[in-house]
C-alpha positions in Angstrom: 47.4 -5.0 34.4 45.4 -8.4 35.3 41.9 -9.5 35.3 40.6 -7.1 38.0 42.0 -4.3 36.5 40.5 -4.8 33.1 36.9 -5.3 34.9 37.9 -1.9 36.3 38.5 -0.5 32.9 36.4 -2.0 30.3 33.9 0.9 30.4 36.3 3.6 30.3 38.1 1.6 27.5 35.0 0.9 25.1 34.7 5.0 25.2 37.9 5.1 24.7 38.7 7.3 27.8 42.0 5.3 29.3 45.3 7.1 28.9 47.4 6.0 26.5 49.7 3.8 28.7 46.7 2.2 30.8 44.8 1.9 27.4 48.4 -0.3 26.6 48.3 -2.4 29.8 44.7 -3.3 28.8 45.5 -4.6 25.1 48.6 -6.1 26.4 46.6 -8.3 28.6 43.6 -8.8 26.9 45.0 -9.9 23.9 46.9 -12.9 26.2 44.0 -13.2 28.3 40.9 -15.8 26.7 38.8 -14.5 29.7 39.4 -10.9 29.8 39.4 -10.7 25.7 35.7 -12.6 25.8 34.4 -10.0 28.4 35.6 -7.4 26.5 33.8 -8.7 22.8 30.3 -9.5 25.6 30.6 -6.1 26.8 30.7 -4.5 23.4 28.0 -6.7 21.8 25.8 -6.1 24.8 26.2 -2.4 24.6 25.6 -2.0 20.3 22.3 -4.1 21.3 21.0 -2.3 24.1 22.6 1.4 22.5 19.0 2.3 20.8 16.6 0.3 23.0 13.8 2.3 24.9 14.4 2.7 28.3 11.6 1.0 31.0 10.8 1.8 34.6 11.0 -1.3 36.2 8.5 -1.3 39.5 9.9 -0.7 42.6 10.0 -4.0 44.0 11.6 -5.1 40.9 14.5 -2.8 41.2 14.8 -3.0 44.8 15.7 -7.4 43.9 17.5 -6.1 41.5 20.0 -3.7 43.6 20.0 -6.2 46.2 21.3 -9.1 44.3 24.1 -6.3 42.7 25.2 -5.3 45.9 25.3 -8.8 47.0 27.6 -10.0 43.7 29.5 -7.1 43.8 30.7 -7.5 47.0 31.2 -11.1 46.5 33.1 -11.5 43.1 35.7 -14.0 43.2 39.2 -12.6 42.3 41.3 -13.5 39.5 
């Protein structure tokens, strides 16, 4: 597994929903990756902090900024 494939599977890997040999590949590379295991520890902090938090509508235009500038990262991510 490398970098990419770990953003592909952090979610499905904090649930704990990767088959057992992916769920291997991951740890393998995480733990000799500094990157990939920070991402992983930010990913899990942010989620225990924002687990029990209300949720809030955000106005349209808001969200409509806020998809935008996704889309626009998301497309554009550098590659590791």
């Amino acid at each position: 597994m490398n970098c990419d494939g770990v953003v592909r599977s952090i979610s499905g890997y904090i649930d704990n929903e990767l088959e057992p040999t992916v769920k291997h590949e991951f740890e393998v590379h995480t733990a000799d990756c500094w990157e990939c295991k920070v991402l992983v520890e930010q990913t899990r902090n942010t989620v225990r902090i924002f687990f029990d938090c209300d949720l809030v509508d955000l106005p349209a235009d808001a969200r409509k900024r806020l998809h935008e500038k996704l889309r626009k990262n998301i497309g554009h991510r550098p590659s590791r």
